[in-house]
SEPADO-23803 format. One record per atom (N, C-alpha, C): residue in three letters; x, y, z. Coordinates in steps of 0.2 Angstrom, whole numbers, padded with zeros to 4 digits, always signed. Example, Ala and Ser with C-alpha at 12.3 -4.5 7.8 and 13.67 -1.06 7.14 Angstrom:
# residues 2
ala+0066-0028+0039;ala+0062-0022+0039;ala+0066-0016+0039;ser+0064-0011+0035;ser+0068-0005+0036;ser+0064+0000+0039;
END
This chain:
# residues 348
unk-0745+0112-0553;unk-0746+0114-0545;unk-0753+0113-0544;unk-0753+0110-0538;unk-0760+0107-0536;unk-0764+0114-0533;unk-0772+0114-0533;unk-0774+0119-0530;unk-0775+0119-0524;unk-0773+0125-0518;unk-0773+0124-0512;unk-0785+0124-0511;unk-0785+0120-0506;unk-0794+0119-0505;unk-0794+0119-0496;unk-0800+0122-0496;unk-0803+0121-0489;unk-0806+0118-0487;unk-0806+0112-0483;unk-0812+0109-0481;unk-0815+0112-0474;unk-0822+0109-0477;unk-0828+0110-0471;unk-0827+0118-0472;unk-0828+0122-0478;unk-0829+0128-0478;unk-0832+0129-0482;unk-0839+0129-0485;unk-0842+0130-0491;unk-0846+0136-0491;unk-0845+0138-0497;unk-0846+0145-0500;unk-0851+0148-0502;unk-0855+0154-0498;unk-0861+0157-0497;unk-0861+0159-0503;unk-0867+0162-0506;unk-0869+0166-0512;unk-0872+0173-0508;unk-0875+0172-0501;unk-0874+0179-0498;unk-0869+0181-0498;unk-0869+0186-0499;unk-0862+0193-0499;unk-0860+0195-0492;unk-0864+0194-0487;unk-0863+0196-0480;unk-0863+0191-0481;unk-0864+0184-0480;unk-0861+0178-0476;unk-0854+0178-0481;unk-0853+0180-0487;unk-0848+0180-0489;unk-0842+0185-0486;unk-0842+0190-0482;unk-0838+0195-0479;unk-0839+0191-0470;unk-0843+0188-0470;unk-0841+0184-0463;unk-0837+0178-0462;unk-0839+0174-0467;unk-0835+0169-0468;unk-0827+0170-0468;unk-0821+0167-0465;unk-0817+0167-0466;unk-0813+0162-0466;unk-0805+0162-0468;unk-0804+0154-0469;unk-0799+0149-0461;unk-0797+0156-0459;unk-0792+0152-0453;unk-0795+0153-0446;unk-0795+0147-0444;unk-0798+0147-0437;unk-0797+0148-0432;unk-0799+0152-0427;unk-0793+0155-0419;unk-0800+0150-0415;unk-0797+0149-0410;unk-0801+0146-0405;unk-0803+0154-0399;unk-0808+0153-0397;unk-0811+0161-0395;unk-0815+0157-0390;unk-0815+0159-0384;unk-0817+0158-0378;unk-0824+0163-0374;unk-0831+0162-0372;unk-0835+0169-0369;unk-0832+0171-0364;unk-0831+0178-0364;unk-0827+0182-0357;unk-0823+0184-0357;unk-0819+0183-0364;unk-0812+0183-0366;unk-0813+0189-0369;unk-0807+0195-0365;unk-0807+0201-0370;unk-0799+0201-0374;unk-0802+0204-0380;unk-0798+0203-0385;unk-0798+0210-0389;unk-0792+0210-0392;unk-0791+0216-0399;unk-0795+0215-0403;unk-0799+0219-0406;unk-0803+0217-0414;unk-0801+0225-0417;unk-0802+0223-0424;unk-0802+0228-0427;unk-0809+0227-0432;unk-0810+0234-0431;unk-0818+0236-0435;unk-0817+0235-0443;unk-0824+0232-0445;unk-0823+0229-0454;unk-0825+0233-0456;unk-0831+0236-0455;unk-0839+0237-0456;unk-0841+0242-0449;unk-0846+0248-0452;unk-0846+0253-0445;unk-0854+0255-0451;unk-0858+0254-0445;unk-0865+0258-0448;unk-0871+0258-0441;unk-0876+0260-0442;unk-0880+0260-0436;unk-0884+0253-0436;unk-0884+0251-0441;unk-0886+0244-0440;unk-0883+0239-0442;unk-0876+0239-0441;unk-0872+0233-0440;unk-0864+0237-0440;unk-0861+0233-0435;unk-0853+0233-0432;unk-0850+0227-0433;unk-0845+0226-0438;unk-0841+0219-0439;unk-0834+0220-0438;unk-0831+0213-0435;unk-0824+0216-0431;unk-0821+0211-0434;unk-0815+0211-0434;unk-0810+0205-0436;unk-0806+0202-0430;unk-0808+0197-0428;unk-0806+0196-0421;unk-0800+0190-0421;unk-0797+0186-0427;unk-0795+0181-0429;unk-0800+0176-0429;unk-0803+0174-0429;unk-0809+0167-0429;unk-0810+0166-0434;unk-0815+0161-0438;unk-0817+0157-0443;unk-0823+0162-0446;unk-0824+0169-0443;unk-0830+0172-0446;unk-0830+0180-0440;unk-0832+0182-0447;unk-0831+0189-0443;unk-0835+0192-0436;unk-0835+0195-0431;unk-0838+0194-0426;unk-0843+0202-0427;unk-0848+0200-0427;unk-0854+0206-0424;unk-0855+0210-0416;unk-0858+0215-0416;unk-0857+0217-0411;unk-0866+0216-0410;unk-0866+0215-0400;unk-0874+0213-0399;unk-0878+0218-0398;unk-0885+0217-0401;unk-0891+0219-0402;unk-0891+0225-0398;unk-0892+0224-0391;unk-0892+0229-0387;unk-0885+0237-0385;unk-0880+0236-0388;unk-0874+0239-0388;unk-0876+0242-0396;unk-0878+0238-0401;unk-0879+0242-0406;unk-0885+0246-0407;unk-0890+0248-0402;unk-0893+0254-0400;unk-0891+0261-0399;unk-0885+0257-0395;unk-0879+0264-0393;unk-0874+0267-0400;unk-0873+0263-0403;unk-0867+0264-0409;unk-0868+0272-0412;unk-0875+0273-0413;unk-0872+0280-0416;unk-0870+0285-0413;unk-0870+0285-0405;unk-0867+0289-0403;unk-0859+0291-0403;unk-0859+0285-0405;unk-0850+0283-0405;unk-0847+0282-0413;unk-0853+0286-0418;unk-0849+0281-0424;unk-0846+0287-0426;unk-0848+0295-0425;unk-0843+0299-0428;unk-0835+0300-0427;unk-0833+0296-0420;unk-0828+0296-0419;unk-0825+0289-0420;unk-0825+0286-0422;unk-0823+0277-0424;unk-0823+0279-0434;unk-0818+0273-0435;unk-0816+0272-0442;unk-0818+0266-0442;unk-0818+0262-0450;unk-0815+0258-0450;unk-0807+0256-0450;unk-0804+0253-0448;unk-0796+0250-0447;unk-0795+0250-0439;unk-0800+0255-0436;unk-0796+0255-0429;unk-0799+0248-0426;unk-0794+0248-0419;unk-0795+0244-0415;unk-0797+0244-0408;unk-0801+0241-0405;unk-0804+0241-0399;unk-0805+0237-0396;unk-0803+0237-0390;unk-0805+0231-0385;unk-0813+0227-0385;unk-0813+0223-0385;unk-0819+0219-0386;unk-0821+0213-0380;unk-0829+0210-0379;unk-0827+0203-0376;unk-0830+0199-0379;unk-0829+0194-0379;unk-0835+0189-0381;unk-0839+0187-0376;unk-0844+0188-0380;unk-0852+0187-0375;unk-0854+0179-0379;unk-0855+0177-0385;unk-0855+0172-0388;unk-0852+0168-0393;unk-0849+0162-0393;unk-0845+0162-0396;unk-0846+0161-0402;unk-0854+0158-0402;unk-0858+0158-0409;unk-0863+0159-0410;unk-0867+0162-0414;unk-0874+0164-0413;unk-0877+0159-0418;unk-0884+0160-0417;unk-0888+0158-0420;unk-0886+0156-0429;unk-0884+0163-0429;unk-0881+0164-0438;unk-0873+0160-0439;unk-0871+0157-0432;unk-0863+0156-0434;unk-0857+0161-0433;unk-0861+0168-0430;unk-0856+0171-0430;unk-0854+0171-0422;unk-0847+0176-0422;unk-0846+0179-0415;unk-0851+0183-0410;unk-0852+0183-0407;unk-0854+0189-0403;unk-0852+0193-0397;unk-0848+0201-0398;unk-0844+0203-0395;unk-0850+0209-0393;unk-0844+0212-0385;unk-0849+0217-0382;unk-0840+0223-0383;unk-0843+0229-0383;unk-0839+0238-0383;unk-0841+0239-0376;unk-0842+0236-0371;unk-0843+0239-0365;unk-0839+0242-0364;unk-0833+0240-0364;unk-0825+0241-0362;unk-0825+0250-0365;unk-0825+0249-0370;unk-0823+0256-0375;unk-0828+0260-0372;unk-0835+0257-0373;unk-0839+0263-0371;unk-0837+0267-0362;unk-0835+0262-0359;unk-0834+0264-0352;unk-0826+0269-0351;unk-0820+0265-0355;unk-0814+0268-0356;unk-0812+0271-0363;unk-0813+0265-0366;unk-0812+0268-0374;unk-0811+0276-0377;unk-0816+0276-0374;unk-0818+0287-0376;unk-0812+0289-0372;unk-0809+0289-0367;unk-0804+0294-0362;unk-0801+0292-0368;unk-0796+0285-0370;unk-0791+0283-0371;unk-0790+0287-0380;unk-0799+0289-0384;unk-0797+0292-0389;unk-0796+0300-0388;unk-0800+0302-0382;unk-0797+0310-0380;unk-0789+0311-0379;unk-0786+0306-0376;unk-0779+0308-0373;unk-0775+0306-0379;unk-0777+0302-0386;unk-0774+0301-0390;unk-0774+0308-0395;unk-0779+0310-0393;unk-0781+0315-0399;unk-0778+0322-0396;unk-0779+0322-0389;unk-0773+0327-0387;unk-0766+0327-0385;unk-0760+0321-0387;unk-0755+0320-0388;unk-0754+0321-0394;unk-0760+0321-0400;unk-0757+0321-0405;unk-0759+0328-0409;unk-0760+0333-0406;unk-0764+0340-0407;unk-0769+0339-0411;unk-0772+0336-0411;unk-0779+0335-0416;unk-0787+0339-0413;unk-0790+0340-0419;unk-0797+0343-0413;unk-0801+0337-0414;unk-0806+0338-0411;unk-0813+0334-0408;unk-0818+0337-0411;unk-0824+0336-0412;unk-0832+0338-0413;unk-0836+0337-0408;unk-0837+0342-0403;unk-0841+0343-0399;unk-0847+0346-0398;unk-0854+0344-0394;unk-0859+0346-0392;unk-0862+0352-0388;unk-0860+0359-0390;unk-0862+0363-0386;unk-0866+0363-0381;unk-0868+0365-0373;unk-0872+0366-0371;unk-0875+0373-0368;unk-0877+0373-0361;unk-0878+0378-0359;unk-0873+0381-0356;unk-0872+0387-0355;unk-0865+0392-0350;unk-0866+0393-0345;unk-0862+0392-0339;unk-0863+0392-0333;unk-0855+0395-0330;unk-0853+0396-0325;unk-0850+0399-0322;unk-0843+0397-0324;unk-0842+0390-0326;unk-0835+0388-0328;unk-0834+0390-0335;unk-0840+0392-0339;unk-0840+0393-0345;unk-0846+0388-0349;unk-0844+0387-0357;unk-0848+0385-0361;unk-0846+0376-0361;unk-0853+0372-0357;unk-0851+0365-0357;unk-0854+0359-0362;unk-0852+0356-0363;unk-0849+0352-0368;unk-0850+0344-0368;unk-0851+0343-0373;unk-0853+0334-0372;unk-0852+0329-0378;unk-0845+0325-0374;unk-0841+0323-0381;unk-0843+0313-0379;unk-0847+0310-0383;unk-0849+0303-0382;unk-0849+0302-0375;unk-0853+0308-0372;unk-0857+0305-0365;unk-0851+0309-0360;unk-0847+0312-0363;unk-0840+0312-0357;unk-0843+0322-0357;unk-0846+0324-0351;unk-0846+0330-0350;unk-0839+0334-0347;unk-0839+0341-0353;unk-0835+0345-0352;unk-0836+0351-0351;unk-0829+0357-0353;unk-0831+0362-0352;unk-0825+0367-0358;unk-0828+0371-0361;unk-0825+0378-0365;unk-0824+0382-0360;unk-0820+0384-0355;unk-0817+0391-0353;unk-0819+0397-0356;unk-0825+0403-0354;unk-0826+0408-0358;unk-0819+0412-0361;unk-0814+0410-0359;unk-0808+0414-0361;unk-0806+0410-0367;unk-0806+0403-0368;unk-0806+0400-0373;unk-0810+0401-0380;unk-0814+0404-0380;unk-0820+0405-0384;unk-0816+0410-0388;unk-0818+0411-0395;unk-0816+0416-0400;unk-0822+0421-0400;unk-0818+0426-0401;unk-0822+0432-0401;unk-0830+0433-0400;unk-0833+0431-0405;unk-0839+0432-0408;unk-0842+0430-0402;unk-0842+0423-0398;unk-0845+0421-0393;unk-0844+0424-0385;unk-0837+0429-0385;unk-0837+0431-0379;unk-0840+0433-0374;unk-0846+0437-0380;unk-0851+0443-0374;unk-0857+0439-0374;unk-0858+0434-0382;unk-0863+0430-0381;unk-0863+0423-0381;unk-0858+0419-0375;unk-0856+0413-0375;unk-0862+0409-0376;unk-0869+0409-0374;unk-0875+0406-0376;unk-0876+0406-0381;unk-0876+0407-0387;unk-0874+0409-0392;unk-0875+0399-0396;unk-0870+0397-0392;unk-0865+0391-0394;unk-0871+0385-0392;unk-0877+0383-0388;unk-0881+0380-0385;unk-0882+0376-0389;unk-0882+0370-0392;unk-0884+0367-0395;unk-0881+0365-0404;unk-0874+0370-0404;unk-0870+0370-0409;unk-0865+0364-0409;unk-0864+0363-0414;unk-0857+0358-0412;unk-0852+0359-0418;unk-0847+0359-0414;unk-0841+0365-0415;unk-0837+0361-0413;unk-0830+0361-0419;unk-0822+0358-0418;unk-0819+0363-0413;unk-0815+0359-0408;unk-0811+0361-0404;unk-0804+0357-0403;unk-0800+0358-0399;unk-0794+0355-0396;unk-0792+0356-0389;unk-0790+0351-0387;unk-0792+0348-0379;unk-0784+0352-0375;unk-0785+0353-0371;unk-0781+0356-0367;unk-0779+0352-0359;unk-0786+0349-0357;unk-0786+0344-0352;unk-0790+0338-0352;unk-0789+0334-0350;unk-0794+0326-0349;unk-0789+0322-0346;unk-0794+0317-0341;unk-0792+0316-0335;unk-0798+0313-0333;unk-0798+0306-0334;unk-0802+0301-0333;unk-0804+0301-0326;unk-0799+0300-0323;unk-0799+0300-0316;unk-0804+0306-0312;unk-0802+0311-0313;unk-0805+0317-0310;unk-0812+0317-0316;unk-0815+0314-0318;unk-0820+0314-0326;unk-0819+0323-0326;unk-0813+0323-0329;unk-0811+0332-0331;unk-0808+0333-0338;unk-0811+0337-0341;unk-0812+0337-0349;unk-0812+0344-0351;unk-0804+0348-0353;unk-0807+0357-0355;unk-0803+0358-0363;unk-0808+0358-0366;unk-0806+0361-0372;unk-0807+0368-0375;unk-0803+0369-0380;unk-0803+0377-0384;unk-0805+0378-0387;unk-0810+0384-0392;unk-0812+0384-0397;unk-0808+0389-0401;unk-0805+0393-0397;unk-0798+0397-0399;unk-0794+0393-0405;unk-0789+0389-0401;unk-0785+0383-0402;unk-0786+0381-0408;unk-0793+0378-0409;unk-0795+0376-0416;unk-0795+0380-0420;unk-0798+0385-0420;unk-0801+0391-0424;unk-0795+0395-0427;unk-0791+0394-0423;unk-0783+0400-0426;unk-0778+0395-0427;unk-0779+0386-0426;unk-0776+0381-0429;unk-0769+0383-0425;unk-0769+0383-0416;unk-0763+0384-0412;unk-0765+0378-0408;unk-0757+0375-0406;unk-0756+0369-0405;unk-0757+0371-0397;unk-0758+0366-0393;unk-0757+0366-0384;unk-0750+0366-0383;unk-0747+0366-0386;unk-0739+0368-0384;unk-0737+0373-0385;unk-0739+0377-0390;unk-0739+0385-0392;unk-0742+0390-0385;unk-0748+0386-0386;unk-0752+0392-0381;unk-0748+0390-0372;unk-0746+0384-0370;unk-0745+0381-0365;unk-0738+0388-0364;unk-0733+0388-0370;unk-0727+0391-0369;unk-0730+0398-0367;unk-0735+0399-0372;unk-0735+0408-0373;unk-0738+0411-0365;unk-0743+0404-0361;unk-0744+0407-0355;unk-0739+0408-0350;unk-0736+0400-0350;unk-0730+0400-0345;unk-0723+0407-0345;unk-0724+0411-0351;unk-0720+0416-0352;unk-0721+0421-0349;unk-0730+0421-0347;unk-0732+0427-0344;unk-0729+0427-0335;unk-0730+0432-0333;unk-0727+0433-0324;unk-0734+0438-0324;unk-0735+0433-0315;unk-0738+0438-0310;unk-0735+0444-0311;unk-0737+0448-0308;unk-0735+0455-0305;unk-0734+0460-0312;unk-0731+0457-0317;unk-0728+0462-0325;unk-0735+0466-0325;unk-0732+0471-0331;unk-0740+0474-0335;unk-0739+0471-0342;unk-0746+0470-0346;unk-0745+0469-0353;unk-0748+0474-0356;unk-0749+0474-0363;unk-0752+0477-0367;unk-0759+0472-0369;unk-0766+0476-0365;unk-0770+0470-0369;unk-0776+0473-0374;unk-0778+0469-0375;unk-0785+0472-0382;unk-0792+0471-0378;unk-0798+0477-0376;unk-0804+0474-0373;unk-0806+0469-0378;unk-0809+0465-0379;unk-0812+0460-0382;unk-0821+0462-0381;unk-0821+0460-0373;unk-0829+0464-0370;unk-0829+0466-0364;unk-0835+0466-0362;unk-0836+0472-0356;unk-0835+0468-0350;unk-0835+0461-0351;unk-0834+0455-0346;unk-0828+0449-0347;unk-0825+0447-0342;unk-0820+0443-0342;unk-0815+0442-0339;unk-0807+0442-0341;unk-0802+0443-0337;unk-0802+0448-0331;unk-0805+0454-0332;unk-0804+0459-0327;unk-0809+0461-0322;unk-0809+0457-0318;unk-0815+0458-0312;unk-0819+0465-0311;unk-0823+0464-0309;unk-0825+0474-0308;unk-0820+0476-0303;unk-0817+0472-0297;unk-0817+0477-0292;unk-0807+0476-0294;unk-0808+0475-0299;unk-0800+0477-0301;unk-0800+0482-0306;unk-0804+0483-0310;unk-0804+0489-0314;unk-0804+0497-0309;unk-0806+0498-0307;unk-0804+0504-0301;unk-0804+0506-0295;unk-0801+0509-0292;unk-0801+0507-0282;unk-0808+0509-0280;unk-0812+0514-0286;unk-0818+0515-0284;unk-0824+0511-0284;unk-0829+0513-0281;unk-0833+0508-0282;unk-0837+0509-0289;unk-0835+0503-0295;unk-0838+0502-0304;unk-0844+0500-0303;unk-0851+0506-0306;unk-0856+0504-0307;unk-0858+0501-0314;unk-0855+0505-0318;unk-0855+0507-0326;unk-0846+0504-0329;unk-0846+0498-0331;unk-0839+0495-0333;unk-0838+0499-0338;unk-0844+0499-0342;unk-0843+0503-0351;unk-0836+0510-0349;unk-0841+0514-0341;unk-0839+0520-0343;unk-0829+0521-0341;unk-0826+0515-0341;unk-0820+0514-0338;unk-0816+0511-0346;unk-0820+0506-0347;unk-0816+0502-0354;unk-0821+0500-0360;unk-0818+0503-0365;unk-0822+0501-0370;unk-0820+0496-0375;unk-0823+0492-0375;unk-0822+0484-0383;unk-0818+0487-0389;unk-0813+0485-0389;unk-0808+0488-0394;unk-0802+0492-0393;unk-0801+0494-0387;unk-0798+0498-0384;unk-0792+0495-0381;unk-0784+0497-0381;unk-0780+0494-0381;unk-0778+0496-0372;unk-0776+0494-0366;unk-0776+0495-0362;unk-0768+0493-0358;unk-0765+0495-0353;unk-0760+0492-0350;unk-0763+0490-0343;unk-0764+0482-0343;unk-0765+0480-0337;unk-0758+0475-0332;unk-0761+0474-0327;unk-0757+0469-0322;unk-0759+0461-0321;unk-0754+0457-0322;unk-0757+0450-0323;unk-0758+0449-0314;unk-0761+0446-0309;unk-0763+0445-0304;unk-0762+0439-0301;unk-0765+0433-0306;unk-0766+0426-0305;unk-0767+0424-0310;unk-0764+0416-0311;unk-0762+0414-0318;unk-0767+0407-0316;unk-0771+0404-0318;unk-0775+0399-0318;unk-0771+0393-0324;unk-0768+0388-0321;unk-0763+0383-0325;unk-0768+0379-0328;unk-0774+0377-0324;unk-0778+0371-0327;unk-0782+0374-0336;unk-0786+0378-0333;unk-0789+0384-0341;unk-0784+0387-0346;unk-0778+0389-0344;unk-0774+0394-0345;unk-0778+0399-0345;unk-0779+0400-0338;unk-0783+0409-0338;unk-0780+0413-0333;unk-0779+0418-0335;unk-0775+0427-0333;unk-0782+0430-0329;unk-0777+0432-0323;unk-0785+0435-0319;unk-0780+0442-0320;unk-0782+0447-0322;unk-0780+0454-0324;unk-0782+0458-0320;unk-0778+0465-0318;unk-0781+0471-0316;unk-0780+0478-0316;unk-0781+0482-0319;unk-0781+0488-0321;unk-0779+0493-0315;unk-0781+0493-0309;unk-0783+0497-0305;unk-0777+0496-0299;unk-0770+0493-0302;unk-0765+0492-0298;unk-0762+0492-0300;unk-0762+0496-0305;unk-0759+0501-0311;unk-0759+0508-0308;unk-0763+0510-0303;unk-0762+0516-0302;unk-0761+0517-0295;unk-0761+0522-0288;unk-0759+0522-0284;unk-0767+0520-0280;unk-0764+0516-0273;unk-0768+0513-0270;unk-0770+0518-0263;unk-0777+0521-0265;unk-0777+0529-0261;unk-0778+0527-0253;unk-0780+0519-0252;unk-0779+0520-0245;unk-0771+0516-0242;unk-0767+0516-0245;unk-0760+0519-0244;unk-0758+0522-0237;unk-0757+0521-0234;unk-0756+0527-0227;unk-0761+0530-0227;unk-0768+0528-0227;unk-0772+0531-0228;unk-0772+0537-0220;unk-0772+0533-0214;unk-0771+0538-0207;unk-0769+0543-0208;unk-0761+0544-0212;unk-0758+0548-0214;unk-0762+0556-0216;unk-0765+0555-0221;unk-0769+0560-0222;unk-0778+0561-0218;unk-0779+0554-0216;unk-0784+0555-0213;unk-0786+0555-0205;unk-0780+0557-0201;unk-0781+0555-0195;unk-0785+0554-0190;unk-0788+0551-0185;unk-0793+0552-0181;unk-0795+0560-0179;unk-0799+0561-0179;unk-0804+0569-0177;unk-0800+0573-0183;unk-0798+0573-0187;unk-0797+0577-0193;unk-0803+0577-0195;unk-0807+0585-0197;unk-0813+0587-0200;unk-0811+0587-0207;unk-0816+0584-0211;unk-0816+0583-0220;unk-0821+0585-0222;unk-0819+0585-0228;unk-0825+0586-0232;unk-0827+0581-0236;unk-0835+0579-0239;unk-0835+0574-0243;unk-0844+0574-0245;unk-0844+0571-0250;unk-0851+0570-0254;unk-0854+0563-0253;unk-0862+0566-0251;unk-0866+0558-0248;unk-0869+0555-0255;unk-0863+0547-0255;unk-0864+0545-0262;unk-0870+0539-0263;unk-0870+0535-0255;unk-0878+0531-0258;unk-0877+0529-0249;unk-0885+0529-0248;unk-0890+0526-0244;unk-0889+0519-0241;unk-0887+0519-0236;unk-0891+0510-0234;unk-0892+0512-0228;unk-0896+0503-0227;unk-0900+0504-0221;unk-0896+0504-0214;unk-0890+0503-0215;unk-0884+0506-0207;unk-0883+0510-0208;unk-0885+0516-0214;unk-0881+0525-0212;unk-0879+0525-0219;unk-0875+0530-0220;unk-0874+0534-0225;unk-0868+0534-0228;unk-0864+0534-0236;unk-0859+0532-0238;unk-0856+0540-0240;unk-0850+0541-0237;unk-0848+0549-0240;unk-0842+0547-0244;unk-0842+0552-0250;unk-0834+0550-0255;unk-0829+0555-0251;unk-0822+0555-0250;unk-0819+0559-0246;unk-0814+0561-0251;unk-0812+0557-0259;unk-0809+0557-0262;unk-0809+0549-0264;unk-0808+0552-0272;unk-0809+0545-0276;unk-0806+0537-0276;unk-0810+0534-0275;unk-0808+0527-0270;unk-0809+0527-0262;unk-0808+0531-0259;unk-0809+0534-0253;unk-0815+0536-0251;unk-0820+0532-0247;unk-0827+0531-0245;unk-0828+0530-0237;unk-0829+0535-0233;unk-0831+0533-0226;unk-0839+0532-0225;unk-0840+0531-0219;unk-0849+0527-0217;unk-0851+0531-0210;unk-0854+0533-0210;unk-0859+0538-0205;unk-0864+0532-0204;unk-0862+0529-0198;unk-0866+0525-0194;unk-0873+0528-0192;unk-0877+0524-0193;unk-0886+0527-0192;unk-0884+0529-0184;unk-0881+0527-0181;unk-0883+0525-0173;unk-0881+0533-0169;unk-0875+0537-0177;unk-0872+0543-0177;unk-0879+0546-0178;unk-0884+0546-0180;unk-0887+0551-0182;unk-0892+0551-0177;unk-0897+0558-0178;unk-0903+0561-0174;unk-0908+0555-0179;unk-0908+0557-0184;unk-0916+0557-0188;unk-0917+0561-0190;unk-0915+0567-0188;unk-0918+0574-0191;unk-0914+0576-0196;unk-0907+0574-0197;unk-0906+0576-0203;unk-0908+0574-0211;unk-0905+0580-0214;unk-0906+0581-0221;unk-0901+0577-0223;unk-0901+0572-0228;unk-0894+0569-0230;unk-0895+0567-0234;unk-0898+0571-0243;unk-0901+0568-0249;unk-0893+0567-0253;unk-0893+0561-0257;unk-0887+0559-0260;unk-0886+0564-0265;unk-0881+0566-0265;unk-0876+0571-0269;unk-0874+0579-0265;unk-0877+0578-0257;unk-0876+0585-0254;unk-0868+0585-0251;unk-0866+0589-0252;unk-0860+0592-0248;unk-0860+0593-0242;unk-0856+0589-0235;unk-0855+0588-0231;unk-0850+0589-0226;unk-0848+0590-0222;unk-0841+0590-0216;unk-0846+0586-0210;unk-0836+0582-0212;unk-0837+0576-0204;unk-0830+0577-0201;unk-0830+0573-0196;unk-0824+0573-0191;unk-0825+0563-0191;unk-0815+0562-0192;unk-0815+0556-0195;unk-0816+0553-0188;unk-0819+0548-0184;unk-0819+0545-0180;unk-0816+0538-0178;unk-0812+0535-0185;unk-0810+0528-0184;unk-0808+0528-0192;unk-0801+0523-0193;unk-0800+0521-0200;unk-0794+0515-0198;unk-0797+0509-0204;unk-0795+0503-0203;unk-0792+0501-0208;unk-0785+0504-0211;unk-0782+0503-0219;unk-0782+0496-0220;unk-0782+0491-0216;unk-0783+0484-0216;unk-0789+0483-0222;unk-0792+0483-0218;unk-0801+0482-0221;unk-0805+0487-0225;unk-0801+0494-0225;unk-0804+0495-0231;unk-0810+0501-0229;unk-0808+0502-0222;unk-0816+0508-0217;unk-0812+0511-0214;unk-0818+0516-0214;unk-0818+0524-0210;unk-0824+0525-0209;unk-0823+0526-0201;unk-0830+0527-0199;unk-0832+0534-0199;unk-0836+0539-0200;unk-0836+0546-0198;unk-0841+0548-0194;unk-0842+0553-0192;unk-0848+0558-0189;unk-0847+0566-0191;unk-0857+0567-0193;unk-0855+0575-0194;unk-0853+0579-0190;unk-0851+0585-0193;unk-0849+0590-0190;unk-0856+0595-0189;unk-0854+0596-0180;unk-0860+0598-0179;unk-0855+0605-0172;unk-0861+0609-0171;unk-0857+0615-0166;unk-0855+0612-0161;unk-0856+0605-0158;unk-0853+0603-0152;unk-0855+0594-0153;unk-0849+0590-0152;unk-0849+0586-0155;unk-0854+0580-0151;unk-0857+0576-0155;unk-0860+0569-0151;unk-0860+0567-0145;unk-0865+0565-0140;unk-0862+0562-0135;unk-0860+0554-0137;unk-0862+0553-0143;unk-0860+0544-0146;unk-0853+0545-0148;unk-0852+0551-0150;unk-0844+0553-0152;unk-0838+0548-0148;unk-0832+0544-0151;unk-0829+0540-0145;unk-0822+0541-0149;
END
């Protein structure tokens, strides 16, 4: 049997010309984008296998960028490619990753998230959406509800860490990117958690666990009163019955609240407080329109400055009788004036 031979293809003693060299020829066009599949991955050289007579390199300027990109690339994958030359100086290819660099990244988030896989992401700073995130240039976001434990109270914490996660949203379009560190960290899939939210209802109560002093449960849903001190209401470890409220679909976040758990004391408020009914109540804080008295707890009327002389005494925590002048169970007011041996000419 005769041996099979190549012509016009003679054989380098470099080792790199010898992994460029190849034997079958494809005809390859500049401008032309095409599949290649990655040979070689390093920050100083990317070879692709694009069918051609020699392996094609990637150009000078693009391979600046590469290592931002190499922890999430393999060798065997495939990527869109163009050709910028059809032969360089050396005889090889020369392709550009624009493409990938511009699309590429969403098309490996969306695969990574169909296939419940995590990510390696770049902590940042925390800001009011939560702890954001920066995955090969595509900025994100952790959901503080997202976060495990440790980082709840002190989501800053995470600033410049970089921590596996698993993607919940991404959305080239809207450039929207929310991942969990949860997910990762207790190895639960986005179908698990997606079910476990969708089960929950508005209006139910649950059983929950404080985690910390901040989050799910707004201050003005923890009591009808007004919360100076959250600690002195719920303590971290503490198991509570709350009300789900609003269910946020895009985070999966539960807006919770404690305090619609119990009875809403301005309720028919009129009922017990009707206009010129004489009360009692305690002066709980100062401002500069007048004065705030408690009448009962969650129940708070306002002594309009324009009611008073000036001459009165009225240090916070004095015990006082008023006559109710106005109440607006809508909004949440009651307006009063003191009781005095003959009532206000301002009195209406």
């Amino acid at each position: 049997m005769k041996k099979k031979t190549i012509k016009n293809t003679p054989l380098s003693t470099n080792p790199m010309e010898q992994l460029l060299q190849k034997s079958q020829v494809s005809k390859i066009k500049k401008g032309e984008e095409i599949q290649a599949k990655i040979i070689s991955l390093s920050k100083s050289n990317v070879l692709f296998d694009i069918e051609a007579k020699a392996y094609a390199v990637l150009g000078n300027r693009e391979l600046k960028e590469i290592s931002t990109y190499i922890p999430y690339l393999k060798i065997g994958d495939k990527v869109k490619v163009r050709i910028i030359a059809e032969e360089s100086k050396e005889g090889f290819p020369v392709v550009s990753m624009q493409r990938f660099f511009e699309k590429g990244k969403w098309d490996i988030l969306i695969n990574k998230k169909n296939n419940e896989e995590e990510i390696e992401v770049l902590c940042g700073e925390y800001g009011k959406g939560g702890v954001f995130i920066d995955f090969m240039g595509i900025r994100g976001v952790i959901p503080k509800i997202q976060l495990i434990e440790d980082f709840l109270n002190q989501p800053q914490k995470l600033d410049h860490q970089k921590i596996k996660v698993k993607i919940l949203e991404v959305d080239q379009e809207k450039n929207r990117l929310v991942v969990s560190q949860k997910a990762a960290v207790f190895k639960t899939s986005h179908k698990q958690l997606q079910k476990q939210f969708d089960d929950i209802q508005v209006g139910k109560t649950y059983k929950a666990r404080i985690l910390g002093t901040s989050g799910l449960i707004h201050i003005s849903e923890i009591s009808w009163e007004k919360v100076s001190d959250v600690s002195s209401y719920i303590k971290t470890g503490e198991m509570i019955d709350v009300m789900v409220v609003e269910k946020n679909t895009t985070d999966l976040k539960l807006n919770l609240s404690l305090k619609r758990l119990s009875h809403d004391p301005w309720k028919k408020i009129e009922e017990r407080f009707p206009k010129d009914k004489e009360v009692d109540g305690e002066i709980i804080r100062k401002e500069r329109y007048g004065y705030f008295i408690r009448l009962e707890p969650g129940v708070e009327g306002l002594i309009h400055i324009s009611k008073l002389t000036g001459k009165e005494e009225l240090p916070i925590g004095k015990k006082i009788k008023a006559y109710v002048e106005k109440v607006d169970e809508q909004n949440r007011r009651m307006s009063l004036v003191l009781t005095q041996k003959e009532k206000p000419v301002t009195y209406r």
